[in-house]
C-alpha positions as CSV (number, residue, x, y, z in Angstrom):
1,X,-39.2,-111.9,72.5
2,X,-43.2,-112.0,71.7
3,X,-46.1,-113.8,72.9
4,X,-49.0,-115.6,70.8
5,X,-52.7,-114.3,71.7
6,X,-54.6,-117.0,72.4
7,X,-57.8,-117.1,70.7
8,X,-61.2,-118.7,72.3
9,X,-63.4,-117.8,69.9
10,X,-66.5,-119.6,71.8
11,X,-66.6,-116.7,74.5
12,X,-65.7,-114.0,71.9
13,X,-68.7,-111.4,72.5
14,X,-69.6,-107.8,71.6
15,X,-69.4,-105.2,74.4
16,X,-73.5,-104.8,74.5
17,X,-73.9,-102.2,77.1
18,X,-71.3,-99.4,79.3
19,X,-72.7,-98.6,82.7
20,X,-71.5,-95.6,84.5
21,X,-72.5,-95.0,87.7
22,X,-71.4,-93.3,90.7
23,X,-69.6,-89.4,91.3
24,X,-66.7,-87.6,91.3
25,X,-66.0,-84.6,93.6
26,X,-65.3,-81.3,91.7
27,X,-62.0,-80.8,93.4
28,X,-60.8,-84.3,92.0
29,X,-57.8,-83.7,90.3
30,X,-57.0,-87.8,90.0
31,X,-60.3,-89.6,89.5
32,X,-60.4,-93.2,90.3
33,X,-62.7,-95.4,87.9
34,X,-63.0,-99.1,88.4
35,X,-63.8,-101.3,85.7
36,X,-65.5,-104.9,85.8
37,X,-66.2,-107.0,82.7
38,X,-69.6,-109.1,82.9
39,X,-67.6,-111.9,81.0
40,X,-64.7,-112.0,83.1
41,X,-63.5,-115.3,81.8
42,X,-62.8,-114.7,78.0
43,X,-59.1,-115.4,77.2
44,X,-60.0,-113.2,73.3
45,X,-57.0,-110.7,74.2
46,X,-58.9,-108.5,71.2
47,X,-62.1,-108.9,72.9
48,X,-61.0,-107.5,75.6
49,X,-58.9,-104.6,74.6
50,X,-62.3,-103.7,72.4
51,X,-63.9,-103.9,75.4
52,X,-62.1,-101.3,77.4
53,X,-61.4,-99.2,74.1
54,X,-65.0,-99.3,74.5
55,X,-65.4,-97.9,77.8
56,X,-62.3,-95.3,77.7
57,X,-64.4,-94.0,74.7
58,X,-67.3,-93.6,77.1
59,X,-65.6,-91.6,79.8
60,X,-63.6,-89.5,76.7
61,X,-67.3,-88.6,75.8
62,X,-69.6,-88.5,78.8
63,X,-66.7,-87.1,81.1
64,X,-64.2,-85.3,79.3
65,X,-61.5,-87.6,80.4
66,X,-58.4,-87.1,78.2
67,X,-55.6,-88.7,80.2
68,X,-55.4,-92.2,82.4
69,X,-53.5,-94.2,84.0
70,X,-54.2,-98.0,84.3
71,X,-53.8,-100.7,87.0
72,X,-55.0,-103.8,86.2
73,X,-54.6,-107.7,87.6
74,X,-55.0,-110.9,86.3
75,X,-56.7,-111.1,82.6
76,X,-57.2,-107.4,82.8
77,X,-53.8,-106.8,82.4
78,X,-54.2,-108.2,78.5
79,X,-55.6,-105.5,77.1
């Protein structure tokens, strides 16, 4: 079985800026991160898995993180 991506190319737009904010105790083993697109709307299933390569990139860089786990809901679960 597959699945075609579905390609609306009107709302296809770059990732322009990653905002990180908030804290982490240092005795956090499991950190939880919550991610919110701007666009929330865009049905470009490659826009948004660029988009959250882009922000796992982010943590990997800023914050060391080198494993995660992912729960996601409605479009978020495309990428």
């Amino acid at each position: 079985m597959g699945y075609q991506r579905q390609r609306d190319h009107r709302q296809s737009q770059p990732l322009r800026q990653v905002k990180f904010a908030g804290h982490w105790r240092a005795s956090a083993k499991q950190r939880l991160v919550k991610v919110v697109f701007a666009n929330n709307r865009t049905r470009n299933y490659d826009t948004i898995a660029t988009w959250l390569h882009t922000v796992l990139l982010g943590l990997q860089q800023n914050y060391n993180v080198r494993q995660f786990n992912v729960v996601a809901h409605s479009l978020g679960n495309a990428a």
